[in-house]
N, C-alpha and C positions, 0 to 999 in steps of 0.2 A: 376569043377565049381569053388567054394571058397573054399579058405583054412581056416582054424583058424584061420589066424593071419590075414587074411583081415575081416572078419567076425568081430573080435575083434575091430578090427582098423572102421571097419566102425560102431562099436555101442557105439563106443567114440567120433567119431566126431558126430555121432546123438544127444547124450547127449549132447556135449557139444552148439551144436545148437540150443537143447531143453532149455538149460539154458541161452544161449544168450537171445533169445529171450523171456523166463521168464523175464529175466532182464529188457530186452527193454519195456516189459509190464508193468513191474511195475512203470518205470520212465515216462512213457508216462499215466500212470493214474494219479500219483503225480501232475504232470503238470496239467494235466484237472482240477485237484480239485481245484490247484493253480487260475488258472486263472476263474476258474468258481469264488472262492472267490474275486477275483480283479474285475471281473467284476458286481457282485452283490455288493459292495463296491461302486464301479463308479457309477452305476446306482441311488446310496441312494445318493451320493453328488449333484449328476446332479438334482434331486428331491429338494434338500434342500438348494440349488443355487436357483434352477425357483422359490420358496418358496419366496426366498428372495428377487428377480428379480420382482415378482408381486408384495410384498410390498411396493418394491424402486417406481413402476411404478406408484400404487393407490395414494402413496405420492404425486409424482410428479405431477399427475392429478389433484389431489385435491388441490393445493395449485399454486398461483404463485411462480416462481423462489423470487419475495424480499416476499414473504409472509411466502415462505417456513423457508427461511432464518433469517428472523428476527422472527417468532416463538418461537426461540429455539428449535423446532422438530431435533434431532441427527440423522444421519444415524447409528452411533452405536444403539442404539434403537430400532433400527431396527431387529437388529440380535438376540436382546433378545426373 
């Protein structure tokens, strides 16, 4: 059947198989977290954008363009 020395030989490539892919697991978790954080990040800007998007827009509704303007109303002011 098998000898020792393949026996051996093949519970070294299993190991080190075993560890490949330990490896590949770990780095393919890292990543998820990665982007789970980038994308829960993205999501709070795109929030805080529309935020600021409705503000620009209630302005804009509420006022004409020279009424807006000569107000004094900032769009920095906005942002606060």
């Amino acid at each position: 059947m098998f000898t020792c020395g393949q026996v051996e030989r093949y519970r070294k490539q299993l190991t080190a198989a075993e560890e490949k892919l330990e490896e590949i697991s770990l780095r393919s978790s890292r990543r998820i977290a990665k982007l789970t954080a980038n994308w829960e990040t993205a999501d709070a800007e795109v929030l805080r954008l529309d935020g600021l998007l409705e503000k620009v827009r209630q302005q804009l509704t509420g006022h004409r363009w020279g009424d807006l303007f000569s107000s004094g109303v900032g769009f920095v002011s906005l942002v606060s």
